[in-house]
N, CA, C and O atoms as a GROMACS GRO file, in nm:
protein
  592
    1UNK      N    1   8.360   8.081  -1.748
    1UNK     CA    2   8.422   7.963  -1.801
    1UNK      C    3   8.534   7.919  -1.711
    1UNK      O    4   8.591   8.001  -1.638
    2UNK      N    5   8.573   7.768  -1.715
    2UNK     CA    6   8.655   7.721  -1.629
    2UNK      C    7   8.826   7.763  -1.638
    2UNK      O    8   8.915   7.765  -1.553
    3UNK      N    9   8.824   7.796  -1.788
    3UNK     CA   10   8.945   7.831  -1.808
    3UNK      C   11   9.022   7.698  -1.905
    3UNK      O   12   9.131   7.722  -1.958
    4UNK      N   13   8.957   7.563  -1.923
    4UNK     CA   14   9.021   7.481  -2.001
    4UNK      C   15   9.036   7.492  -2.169
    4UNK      O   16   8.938   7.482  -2.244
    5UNK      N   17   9.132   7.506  -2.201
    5UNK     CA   18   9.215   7.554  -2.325
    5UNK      C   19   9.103   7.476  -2.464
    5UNK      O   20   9.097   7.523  -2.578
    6UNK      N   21   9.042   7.380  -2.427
    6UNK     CA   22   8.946   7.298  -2.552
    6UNK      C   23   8.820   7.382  -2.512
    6UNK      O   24   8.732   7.394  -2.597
    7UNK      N   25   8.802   7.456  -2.358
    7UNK     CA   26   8.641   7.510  -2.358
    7UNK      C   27   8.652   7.599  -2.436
    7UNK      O   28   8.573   7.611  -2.529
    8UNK      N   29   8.798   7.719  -2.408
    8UNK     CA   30   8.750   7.828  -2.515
    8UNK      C   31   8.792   7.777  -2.609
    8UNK      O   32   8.699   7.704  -2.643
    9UNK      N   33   8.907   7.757  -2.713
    9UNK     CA   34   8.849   7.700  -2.812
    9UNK      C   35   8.667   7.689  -2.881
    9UNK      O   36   8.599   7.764  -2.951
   10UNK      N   37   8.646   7.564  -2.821
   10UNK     CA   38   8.477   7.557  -2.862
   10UNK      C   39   8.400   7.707  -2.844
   10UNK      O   40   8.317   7.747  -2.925
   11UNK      N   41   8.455   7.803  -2.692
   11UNK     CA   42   8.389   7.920  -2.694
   11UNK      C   43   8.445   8.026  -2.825
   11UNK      O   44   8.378   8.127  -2.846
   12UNK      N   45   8.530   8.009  -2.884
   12UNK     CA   46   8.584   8.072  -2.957
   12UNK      C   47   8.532   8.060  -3.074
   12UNK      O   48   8.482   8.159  -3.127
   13UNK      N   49   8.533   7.888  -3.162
   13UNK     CA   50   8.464   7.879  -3.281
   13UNK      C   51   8.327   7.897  -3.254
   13UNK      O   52   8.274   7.948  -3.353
   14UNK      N   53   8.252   7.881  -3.170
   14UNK     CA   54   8.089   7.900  -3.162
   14UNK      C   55   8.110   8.050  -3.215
   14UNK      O   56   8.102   8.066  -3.337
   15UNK      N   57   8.131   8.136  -3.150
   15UNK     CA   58   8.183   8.321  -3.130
   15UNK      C   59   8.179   8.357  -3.244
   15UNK      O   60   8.098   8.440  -3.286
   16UNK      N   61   8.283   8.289  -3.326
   16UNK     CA   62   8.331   8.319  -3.488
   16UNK      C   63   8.225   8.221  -3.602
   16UNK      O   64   8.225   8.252  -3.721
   17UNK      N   65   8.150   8.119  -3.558
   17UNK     CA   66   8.093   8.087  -3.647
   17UNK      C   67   7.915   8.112  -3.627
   17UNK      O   68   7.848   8.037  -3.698
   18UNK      N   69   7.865   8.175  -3.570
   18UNK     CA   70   7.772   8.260  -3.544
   18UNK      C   71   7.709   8.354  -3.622
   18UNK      O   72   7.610   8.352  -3.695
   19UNK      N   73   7.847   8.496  -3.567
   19UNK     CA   74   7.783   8.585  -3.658
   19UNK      C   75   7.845   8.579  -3.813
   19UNK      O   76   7.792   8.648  -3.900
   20UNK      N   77   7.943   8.505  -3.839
   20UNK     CA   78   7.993   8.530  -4.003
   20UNK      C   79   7.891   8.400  -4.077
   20UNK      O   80   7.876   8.392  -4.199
   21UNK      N   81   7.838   8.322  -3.994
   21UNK     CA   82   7.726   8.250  -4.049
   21UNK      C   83   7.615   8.311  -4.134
   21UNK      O   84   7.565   8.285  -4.244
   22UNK      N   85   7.594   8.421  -4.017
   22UNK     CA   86   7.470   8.524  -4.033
   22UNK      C   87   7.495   8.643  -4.154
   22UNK      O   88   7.419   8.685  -4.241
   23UNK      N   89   7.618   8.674  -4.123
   23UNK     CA   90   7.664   8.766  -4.236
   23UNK      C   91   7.661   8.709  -4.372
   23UNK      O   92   7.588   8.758  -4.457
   24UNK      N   93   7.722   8.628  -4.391
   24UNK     CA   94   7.705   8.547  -4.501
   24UNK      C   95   7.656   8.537  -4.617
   24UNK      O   96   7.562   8.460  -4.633
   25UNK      N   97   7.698   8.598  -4.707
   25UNK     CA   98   7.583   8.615  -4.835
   25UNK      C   99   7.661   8.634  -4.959
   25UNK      O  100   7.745   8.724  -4.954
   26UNK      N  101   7.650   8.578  -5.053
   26UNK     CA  102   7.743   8.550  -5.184
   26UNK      C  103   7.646   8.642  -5.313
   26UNK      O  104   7.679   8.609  -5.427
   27UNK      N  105   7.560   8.726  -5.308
   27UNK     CA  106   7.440   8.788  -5.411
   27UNK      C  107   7.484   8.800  -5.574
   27UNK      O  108   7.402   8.816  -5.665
   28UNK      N  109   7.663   8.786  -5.597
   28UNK     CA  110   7.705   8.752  -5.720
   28UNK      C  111   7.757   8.689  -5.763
   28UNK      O  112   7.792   8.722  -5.876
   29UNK      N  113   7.801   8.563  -5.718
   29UNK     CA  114   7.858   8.457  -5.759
   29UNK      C  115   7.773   8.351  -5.720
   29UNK      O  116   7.795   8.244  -5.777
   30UNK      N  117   7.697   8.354  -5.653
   30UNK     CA  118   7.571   8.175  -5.669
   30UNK      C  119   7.475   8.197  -5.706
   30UNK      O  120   7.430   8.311  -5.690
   31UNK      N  121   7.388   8.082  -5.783
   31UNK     CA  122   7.264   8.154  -5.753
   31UNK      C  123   7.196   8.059  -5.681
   31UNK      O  124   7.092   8.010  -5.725
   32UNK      N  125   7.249   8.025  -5.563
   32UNK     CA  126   7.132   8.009  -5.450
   32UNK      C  127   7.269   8.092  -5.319
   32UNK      O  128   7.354   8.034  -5.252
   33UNK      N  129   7.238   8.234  -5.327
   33UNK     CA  130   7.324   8.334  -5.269
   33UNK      C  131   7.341   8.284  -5.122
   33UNK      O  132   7.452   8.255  -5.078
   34UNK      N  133   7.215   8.273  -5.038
   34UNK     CA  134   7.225   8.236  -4.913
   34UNK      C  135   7.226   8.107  -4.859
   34UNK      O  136   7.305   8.096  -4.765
   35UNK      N  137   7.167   8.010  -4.887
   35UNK     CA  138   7.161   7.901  -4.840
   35UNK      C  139   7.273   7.828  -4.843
   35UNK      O  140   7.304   7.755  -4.749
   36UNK      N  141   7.367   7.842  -4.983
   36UNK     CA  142   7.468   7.765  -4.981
   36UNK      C  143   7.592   7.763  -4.865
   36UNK      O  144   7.651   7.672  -4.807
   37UNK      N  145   7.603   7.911  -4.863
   37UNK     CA  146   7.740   8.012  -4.819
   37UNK      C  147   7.735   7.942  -4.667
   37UNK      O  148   7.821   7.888  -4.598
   38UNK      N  149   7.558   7.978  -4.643
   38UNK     CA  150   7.548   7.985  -4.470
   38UNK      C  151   7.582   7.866  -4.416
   38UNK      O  152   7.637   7.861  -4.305
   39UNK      N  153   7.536   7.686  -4.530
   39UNK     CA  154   7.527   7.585  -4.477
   39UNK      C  155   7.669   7.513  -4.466
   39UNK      O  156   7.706   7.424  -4.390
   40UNK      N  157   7.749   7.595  -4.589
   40UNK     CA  158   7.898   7.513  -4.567
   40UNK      C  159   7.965   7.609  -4.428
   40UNK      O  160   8.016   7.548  -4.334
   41UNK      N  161   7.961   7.728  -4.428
   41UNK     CA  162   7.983   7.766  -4.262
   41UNK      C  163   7.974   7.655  -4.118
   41UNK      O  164   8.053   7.620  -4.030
   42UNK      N  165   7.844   7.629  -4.152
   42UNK     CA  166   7.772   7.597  -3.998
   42UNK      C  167   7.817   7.443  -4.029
   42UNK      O  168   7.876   7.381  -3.940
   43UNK      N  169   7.791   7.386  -4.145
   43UNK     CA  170   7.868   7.232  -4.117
   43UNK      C  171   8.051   7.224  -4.095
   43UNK      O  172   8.113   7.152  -4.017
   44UNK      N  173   8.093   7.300  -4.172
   44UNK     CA  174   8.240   7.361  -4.177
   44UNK      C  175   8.290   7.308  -4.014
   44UNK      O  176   8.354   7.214  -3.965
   45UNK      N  177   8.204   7.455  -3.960
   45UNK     CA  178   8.193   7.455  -3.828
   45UNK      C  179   8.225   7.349  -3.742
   45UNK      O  180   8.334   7.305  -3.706
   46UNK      N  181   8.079   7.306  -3.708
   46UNK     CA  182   7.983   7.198  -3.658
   46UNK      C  183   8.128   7.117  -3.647
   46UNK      O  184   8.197   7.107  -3.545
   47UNK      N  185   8.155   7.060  -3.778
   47UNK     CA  186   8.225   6.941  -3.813
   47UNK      C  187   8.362   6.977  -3.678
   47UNK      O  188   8.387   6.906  -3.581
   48UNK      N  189   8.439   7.123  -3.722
   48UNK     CA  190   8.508   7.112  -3.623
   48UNK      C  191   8.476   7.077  -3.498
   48UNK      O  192   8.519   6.974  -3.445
   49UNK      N  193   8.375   7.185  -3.425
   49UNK     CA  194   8.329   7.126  -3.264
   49UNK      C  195   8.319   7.002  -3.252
   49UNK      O  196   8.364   6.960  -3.145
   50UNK      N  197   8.270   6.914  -3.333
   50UNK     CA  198   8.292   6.787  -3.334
   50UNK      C  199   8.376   6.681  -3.273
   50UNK      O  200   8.359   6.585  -3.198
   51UNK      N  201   8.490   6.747  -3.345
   51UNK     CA  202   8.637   6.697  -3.380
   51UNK      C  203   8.689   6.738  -3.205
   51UNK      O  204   8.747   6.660  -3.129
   52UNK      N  205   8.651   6.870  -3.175
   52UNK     CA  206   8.670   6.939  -2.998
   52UNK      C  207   8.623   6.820  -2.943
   52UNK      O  208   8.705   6.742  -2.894
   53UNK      N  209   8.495   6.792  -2.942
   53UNK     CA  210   8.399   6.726  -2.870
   53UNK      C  211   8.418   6.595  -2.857
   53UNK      O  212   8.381   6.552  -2.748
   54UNK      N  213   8.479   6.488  -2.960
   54UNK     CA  214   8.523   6.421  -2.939
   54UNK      C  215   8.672   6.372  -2.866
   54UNK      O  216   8.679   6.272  -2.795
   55UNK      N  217   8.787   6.458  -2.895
   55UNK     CA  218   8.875   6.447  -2.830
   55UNK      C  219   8.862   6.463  -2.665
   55UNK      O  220   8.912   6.400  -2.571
   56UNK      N  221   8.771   6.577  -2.675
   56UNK     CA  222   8.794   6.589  -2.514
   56UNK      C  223   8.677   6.532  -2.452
   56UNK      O  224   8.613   6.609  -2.381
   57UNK      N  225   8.635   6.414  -2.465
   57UNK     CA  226   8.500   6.386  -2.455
   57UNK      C  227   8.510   6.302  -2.296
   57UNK      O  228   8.420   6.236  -2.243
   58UNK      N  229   8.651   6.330  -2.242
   58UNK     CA  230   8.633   6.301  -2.053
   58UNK      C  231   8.613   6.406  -2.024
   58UNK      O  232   8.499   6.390  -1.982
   59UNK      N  233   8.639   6.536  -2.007
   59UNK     CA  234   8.612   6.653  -1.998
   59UNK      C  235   8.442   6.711  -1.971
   59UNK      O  236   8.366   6.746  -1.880
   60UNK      N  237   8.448   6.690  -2.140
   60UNK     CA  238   8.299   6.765  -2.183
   60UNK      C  239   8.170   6.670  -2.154
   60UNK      O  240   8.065   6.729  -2.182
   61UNK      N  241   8.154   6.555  -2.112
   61UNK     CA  242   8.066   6.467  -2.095
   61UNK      C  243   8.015   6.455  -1.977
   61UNK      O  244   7.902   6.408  -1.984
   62UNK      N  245   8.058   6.484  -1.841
   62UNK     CA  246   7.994   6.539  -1.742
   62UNK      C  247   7.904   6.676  -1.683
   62UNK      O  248   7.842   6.721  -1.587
   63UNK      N  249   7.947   6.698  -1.807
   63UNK     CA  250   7.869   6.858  -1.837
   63UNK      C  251   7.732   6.889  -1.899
   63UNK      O  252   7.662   6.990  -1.908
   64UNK      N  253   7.721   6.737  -1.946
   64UNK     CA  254   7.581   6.723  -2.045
   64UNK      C  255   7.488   6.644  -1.934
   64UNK      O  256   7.500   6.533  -1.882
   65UNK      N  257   7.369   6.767  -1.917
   65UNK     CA  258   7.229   6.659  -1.860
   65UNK      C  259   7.202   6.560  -1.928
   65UNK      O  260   7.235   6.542  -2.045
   66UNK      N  261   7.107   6.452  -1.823
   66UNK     CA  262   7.065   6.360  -1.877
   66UNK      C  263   6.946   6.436  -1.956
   66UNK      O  264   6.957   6.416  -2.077
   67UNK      N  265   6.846   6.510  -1.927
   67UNK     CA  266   6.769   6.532  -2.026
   67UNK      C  267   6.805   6.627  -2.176
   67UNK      O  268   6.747   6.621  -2.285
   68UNK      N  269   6.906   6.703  -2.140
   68UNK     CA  270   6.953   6.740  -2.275
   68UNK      C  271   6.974   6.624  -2.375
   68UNK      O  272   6.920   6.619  -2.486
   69UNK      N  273   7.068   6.519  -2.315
   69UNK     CA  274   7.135   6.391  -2.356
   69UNK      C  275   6.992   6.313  -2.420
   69UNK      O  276   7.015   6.270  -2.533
   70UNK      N  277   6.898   6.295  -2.388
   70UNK     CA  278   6.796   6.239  -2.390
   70UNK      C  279   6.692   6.316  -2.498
   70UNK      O  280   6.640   6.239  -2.578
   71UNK      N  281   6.667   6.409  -2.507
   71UNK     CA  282   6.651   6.514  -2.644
   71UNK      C  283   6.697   6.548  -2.764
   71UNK      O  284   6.642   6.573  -2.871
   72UNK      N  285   6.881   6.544  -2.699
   72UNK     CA  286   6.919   6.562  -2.835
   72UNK      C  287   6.921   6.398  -2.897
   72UNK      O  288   6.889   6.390  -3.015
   73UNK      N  289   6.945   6.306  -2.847
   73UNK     CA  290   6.889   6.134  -2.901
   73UNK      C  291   6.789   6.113  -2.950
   73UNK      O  292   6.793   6.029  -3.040
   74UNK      N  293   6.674   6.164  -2.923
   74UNK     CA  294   6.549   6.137  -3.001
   74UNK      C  295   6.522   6.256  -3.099
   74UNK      O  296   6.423   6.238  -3.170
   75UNK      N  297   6.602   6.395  -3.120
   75UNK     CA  298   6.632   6.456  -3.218
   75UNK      C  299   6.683   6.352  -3.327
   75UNK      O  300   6.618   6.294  -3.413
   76UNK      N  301   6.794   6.346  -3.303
   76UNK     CA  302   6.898   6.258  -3.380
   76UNK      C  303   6.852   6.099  -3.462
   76UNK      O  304   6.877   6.068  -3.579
   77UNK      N  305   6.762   6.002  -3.337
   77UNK     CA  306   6.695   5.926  -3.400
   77UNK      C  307   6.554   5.959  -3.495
   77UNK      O  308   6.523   5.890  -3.592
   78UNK      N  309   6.487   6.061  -3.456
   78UNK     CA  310   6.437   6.107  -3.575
   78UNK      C  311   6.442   6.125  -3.676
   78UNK      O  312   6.367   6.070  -3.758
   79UNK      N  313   6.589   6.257  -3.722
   79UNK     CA  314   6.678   6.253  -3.831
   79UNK      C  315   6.650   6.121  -3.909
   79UNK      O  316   6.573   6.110  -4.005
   80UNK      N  317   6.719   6.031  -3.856
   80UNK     CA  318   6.769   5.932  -3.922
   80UNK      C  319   6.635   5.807  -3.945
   80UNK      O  320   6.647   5.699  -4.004
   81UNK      N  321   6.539   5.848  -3.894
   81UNK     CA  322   6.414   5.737  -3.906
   81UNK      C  323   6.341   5.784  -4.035
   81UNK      O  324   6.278   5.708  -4.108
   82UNK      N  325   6.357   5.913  -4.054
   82UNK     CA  326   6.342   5.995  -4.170
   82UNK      C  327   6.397   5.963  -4.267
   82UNK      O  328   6.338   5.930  -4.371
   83UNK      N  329   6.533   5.966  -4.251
   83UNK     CA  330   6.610   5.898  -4.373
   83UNK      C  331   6.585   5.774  -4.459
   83UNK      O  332   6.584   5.747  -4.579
   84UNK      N  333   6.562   5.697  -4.320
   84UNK     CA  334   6.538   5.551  -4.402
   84UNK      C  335   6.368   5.526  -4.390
   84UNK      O  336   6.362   5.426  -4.461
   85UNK      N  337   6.266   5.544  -4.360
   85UNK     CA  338   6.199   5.524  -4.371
   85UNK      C  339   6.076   5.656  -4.499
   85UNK      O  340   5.979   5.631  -4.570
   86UNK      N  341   6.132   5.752  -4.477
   86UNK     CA  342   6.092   5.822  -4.625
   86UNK      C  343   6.115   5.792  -4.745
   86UNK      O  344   6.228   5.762  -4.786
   87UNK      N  345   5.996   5.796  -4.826
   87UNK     CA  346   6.036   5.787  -4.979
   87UNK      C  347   6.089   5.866  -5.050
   87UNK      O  348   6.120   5.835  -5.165
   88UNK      N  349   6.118   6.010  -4.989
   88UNK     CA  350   6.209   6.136  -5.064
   88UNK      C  351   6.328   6.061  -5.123
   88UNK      O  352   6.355   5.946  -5.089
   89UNK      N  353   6.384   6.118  -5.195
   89UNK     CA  354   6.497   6.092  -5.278
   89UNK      C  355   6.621   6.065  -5.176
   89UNK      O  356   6.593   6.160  -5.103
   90UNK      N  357   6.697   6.028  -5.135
   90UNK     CA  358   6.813   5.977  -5.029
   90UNK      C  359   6.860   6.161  -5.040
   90UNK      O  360   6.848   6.242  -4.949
   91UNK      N  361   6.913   6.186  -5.179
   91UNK     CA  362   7.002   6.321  -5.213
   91UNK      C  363   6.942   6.432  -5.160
   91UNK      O  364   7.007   6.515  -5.098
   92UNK      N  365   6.781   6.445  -5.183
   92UNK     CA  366   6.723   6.500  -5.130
   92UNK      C  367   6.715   6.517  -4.987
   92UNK      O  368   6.727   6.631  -4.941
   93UNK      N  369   6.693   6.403  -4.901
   93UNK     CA  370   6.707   6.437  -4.752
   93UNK      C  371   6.840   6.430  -4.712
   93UNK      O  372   6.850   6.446  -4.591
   94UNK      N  373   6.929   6.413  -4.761
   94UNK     CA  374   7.084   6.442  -4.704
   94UNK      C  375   7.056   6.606  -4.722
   94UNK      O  376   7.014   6.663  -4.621
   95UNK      N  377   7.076   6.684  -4.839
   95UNK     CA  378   7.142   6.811  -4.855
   95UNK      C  379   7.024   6.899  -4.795
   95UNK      O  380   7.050   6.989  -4.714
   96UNK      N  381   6.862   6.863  -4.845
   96UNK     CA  382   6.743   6.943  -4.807
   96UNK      C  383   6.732   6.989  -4.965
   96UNK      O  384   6.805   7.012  -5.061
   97UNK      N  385   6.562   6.986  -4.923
   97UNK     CA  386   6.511   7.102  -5.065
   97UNK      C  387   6.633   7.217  -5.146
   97UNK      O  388   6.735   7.254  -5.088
   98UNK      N  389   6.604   7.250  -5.256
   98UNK     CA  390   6.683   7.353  -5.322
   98UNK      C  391   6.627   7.505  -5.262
   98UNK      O  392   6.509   7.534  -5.244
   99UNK      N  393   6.710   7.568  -5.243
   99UNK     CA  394   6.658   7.706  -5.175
   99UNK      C  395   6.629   7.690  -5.055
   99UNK      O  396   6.606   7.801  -5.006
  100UNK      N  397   6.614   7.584  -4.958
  100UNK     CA  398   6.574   7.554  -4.822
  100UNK      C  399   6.719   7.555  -4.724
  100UNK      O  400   6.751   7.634  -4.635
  101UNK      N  401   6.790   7.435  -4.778
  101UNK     CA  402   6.884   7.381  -4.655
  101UNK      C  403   6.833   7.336  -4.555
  101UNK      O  404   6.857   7.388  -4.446
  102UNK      N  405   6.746   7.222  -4.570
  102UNK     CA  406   6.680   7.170  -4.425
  102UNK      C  407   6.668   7.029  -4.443
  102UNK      O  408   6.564   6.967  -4.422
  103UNK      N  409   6.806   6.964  -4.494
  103UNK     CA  410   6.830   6.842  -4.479
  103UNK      C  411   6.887   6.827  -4.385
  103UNK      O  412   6.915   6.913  -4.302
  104UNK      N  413   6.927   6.647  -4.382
  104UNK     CA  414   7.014   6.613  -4.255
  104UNK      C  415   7.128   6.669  -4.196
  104UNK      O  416   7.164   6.692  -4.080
  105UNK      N  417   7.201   6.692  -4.368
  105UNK     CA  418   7.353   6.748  -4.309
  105UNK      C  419   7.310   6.894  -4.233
  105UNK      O  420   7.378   6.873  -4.133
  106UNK      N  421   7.268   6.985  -4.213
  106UNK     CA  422   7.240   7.099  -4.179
  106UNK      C  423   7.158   7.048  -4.051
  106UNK      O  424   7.232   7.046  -3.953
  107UNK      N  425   7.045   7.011  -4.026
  107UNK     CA  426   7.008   6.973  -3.868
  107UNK      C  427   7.109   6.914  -3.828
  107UNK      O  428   7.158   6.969  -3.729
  108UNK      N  429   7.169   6.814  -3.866
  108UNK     CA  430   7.307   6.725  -3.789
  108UNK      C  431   7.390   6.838  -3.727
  108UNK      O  432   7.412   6.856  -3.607
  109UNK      N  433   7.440   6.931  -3.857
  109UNK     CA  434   7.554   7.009  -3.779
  109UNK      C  435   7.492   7.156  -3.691
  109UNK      O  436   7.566   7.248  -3.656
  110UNK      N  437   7.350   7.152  -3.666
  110UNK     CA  438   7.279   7.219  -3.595
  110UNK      C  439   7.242   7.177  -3.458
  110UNK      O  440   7.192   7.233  -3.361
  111UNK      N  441   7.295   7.028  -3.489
  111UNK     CA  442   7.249   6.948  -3.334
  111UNK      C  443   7.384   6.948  -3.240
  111UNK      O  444   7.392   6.966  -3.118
  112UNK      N  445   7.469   6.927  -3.321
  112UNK     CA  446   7.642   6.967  -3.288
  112UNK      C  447   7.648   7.073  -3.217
  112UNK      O  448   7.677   7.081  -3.097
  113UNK      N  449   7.616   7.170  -3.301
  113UNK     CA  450   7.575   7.310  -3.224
  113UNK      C  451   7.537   7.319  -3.095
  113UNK      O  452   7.599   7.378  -3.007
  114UNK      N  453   7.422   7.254  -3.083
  114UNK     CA  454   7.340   7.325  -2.923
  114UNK      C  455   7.432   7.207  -2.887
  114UNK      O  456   7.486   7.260  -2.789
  115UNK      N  457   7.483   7.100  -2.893
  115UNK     CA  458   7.550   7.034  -2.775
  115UNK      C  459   7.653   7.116  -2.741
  115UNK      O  460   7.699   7.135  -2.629
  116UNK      N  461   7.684   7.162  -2.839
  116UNK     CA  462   7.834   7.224  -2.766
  116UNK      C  463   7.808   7.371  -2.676
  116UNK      O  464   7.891   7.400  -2.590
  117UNK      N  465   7.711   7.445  -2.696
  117UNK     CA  466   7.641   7.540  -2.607
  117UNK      C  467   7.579   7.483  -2.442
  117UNK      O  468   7.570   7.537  -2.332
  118UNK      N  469   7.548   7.364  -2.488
  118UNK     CA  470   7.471   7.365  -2.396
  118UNK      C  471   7.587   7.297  -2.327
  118UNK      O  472   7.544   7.281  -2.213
  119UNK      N  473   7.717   7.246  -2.332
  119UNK     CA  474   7.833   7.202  -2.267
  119UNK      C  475   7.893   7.340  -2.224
  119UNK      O  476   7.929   7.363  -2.109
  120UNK      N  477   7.899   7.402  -2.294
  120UNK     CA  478   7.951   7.579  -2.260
  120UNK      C  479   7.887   7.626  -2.161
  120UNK      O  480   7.944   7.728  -2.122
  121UNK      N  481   7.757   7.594  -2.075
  121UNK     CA  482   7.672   7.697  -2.037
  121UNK      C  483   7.741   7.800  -1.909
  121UNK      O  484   7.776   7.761  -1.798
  122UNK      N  485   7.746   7.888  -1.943
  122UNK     CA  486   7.810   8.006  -1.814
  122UNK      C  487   7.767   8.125  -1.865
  122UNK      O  488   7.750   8.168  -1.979
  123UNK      N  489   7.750   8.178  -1.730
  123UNK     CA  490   7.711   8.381  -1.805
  123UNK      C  491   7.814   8.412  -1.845
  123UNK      O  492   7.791   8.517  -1.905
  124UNK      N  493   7.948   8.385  -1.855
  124UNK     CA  494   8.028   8.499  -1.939
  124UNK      C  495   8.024   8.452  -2.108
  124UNK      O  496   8.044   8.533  -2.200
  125UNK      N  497   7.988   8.276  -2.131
  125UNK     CA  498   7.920   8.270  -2.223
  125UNK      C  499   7.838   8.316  -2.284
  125UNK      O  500   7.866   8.362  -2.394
  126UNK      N  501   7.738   8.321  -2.248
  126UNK     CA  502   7.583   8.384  -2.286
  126UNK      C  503   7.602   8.506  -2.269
  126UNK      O  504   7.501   8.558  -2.315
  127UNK      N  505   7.696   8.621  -2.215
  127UNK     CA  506   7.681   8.747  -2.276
  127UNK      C  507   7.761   8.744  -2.343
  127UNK      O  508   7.744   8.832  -2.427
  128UNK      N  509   7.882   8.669  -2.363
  128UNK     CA  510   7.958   8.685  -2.522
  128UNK      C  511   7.872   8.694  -2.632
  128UNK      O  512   7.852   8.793  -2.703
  129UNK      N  513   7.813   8.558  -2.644
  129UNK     CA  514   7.732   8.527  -2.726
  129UNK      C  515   7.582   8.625  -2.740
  129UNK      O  516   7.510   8.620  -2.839
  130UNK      N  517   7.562   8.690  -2.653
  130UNK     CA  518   7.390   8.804  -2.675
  130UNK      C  519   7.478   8.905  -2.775
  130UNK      O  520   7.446   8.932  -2.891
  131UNK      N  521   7.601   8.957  -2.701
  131UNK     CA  522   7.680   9.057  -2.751
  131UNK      C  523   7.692   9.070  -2.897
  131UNK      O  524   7.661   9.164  -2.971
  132UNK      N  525   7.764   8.910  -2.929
  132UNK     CA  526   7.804   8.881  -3.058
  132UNK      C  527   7.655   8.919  -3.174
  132UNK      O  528   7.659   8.971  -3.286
  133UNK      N  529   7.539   8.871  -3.098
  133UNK     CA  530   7.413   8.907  -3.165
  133UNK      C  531   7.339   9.007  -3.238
  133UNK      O  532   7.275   9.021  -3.342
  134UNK      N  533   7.394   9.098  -3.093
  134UNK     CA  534   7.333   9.238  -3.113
  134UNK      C  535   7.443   9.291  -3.220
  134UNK      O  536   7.387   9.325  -3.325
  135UNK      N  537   7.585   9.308  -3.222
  135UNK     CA  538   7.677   9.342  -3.306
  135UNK      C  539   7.624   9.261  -3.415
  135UNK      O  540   7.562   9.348  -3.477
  136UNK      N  541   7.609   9.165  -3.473
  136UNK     CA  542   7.544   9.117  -3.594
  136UNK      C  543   7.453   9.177  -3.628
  136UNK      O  544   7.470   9.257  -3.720
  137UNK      N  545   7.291   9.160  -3.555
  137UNK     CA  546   7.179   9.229  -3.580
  137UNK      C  547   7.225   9.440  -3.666
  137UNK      O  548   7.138   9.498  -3.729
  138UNK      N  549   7.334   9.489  -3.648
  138UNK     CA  550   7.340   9.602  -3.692
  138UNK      C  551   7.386   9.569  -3.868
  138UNK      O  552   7.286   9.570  -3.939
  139UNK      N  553   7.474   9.550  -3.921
  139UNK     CA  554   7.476   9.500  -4.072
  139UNK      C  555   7.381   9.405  -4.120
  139UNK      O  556   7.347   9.438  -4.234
  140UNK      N  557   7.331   9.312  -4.085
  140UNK     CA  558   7.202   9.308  -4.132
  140UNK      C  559   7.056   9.375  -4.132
  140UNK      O  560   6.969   9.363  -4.218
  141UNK      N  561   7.052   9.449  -4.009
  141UNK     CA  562   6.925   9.537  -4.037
  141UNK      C  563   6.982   9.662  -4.180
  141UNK      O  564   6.911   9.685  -4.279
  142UNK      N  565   7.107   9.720  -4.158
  142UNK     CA  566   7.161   9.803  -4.264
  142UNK      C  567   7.131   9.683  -4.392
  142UNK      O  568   7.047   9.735  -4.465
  143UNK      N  569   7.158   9.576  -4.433
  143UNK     CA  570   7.142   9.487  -4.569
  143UNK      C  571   7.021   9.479  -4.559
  143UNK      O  572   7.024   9.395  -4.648
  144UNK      N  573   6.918   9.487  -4.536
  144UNK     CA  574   6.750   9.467  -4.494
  144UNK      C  575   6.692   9.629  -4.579
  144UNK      O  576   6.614   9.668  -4.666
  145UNK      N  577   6.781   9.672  -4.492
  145UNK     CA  578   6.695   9.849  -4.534
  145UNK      C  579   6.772   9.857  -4.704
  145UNK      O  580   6.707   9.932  -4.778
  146UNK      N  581   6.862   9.809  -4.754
  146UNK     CA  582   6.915   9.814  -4.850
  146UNK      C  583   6.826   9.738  -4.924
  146UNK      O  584   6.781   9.810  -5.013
  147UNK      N  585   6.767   9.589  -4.930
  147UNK     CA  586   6.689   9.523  -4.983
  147UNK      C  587   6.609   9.576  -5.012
  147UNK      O  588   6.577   9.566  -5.131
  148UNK      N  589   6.535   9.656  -4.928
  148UNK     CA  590   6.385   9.720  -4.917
  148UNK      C  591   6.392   9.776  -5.038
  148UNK      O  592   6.297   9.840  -5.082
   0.00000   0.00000   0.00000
């Protein structure tokens, strides 16, 4: 990383909103335990990088390919061709199915996401981030064998 005080930042909340995304699980107080917990995280999130992404957006905007730029746009116009041109319920494709989370707000703040990764890209990134993985992957395989 270059060392600019808004990159880590963004490297920082990606870091922290990752694996406590993944951890995430409410099993006695909701009853939709996972979906809820995980999606106000990642929009929570999202929303901040956002807020990064826009302020520093002389910075971070030379950093984005044109074909990333060009992918995540026809992601995005998708989203939204969906919106208005489906007959689903409006409420319905904002939040997503019950038990799912695979409405707009959740791809939106999923698309937030890879922009801001893919503005991050460096190996000391990407082994933070494998790192952060593998340290996750251990309490959930332990909550897995517990499920069983």
């Amino acid at each position: 990383m270059r060392g600019n005080g808004s990159e880590k930042k963004l490297c920082d909340l990606i870091l922290a909103i990752s694996p406590v995304t993944t951890l995430a699980v409410t099993p006695f107080t909701n009853y939709d335990p996972i979906n809820l917990v995980k999606n106000t995280i990642v929009t929570s999130g999202a929303f901040l990088i956002l807020g990064i992404l826009i302020s520093q957006y002389k910075v971070f905007s030379p950093r984005l390919s044109k074909l990333m730029t060009f992918a995540m746009s026809g992601f995005l116009i998708s989203l939204i061709s969906t919106i208005l041109f489906s007959g689903a319920p409006r409420n319905q494709q904002f939040w997503g199915t019950f038990g799912r989370g695979t409405g707009f707000l959740t791809y939106f703040s999923l698309l937030i996401m890879v922009l801001a990764v893919s503005i991050l890209a460096s190996k000391l990134f990407y082994h933070r981030l494998i790192l952060s993985l593998i340290y996750t992957s251990i309490p959930i395989t332990l909550y897995s064998l517990i499920q069983v």
